[in-house]
TORLORO-66457 format. One record per residue (C-alpha): residue number from 1; x, y, z; residue in one letter. Coordinates in nm, 3 decimals. Example, Ala and Ser with C-alpha at 12.3 -4.5 7.8 and 13.67 -1.06 7.14 Angstrom:
REM TORLORO-66457
REC, gutor, px, py, pz, lumlum
REC, 1, 1.230, -0.450, 0.780, a
REC, 2, 1.367, -0.106, 0.714, s
***
This chain:
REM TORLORO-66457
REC, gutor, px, py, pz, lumlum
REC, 1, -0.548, 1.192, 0.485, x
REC, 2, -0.450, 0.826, 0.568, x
REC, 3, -0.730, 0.623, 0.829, x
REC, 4, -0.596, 0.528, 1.092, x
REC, 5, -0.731, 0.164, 1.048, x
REC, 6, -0.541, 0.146, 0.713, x
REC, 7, -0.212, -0.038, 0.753, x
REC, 8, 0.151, 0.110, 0.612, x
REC, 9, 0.416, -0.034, 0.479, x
REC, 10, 0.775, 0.115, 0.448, x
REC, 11, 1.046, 0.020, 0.163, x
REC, 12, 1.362, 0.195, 0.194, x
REC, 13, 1.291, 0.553, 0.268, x
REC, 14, 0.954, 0.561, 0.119, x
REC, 15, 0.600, 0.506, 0.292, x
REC, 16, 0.308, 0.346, 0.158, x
REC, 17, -0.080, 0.294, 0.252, x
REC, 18, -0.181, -0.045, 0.181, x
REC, 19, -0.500, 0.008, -0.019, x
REC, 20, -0.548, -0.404, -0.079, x
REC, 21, -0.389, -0.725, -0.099, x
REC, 22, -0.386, -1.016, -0.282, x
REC, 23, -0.274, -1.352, -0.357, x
REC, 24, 0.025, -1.340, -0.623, x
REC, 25, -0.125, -1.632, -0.763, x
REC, 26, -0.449, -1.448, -0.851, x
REC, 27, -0.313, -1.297, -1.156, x
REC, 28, -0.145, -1.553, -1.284, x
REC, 29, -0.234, -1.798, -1.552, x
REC, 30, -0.210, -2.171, -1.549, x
REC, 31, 0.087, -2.140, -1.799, x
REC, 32, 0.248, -1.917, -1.547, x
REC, 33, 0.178, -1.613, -1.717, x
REC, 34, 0.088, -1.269, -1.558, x
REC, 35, -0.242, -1.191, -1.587, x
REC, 36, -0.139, -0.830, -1.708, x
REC, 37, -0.525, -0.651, -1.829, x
REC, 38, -0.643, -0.774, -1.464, x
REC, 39, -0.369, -0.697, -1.275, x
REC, 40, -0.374, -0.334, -1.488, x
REC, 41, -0.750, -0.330, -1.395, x
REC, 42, -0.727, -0.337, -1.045, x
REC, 43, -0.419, -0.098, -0.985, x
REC, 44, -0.674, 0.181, -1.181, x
REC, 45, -0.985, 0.071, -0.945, x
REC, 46, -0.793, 0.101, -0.642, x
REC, 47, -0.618, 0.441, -0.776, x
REC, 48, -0.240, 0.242, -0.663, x
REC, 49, 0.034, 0.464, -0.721, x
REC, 50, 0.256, 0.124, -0.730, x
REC, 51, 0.227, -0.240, -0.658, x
REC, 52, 0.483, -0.381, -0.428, x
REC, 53, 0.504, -0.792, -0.433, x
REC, 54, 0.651, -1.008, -0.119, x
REC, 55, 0.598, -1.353, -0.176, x
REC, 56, 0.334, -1.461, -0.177, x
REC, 57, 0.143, -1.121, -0.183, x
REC, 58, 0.073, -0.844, -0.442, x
REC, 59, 0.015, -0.519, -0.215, x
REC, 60, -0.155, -0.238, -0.409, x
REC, 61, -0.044, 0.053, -0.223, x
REC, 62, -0.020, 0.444, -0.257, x
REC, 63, 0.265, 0.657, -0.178, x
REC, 64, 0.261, 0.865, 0.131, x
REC, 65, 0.476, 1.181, 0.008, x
REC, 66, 0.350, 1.400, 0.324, x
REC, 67, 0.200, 1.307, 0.698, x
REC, 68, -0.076, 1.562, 0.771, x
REC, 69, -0.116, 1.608, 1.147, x
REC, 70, -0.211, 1.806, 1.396, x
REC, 71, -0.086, 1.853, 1.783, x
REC, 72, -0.410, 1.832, 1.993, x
REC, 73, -0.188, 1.890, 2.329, x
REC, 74, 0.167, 1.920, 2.431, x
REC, 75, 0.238, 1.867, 2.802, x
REC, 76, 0.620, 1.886, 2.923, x
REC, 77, 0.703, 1.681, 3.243, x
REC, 78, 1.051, 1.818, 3.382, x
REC, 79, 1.269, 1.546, 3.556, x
***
């Protein structure tokens, strides 16, 4: 179930929960290198499905395949 204080990001037809973010230049080496075994490391401790980067953030996200919810009331005004 997502939390309603988590924050969603769409791409195309897909949905995503944004699980974290962080700087692109955190896992990236002086020589411009990508950082891989940390950046590896914290997709598995976050349990991201996928990582989607927008300049200048990494966002470690999960997929949202299907919405779960449930109608607490339905009330239909006529005009």
């Amino acid at each position: 179930m997502i939390s309603a204080y988590r924050k969603l990001l769409r791409q195309k037809e897909d949905l995503f929960e944004i699980v974290e973010t962080f700087m692109i230049e955190y896992f990236y080496s002086d020589e411009r290198l990508l950082k891989q075994d940390l950046f590896d490391a914290w997709k598995g401790h976050l349990k991201a499905d996928v990582v989607l980067k927008k300049d200048p953030h990494f966002f470690f996200c999960k997929k949202i395949d299907d919405i779960e919810f449930e109608m607490v009331g339905l009330e239909v005004i006529e005009a």
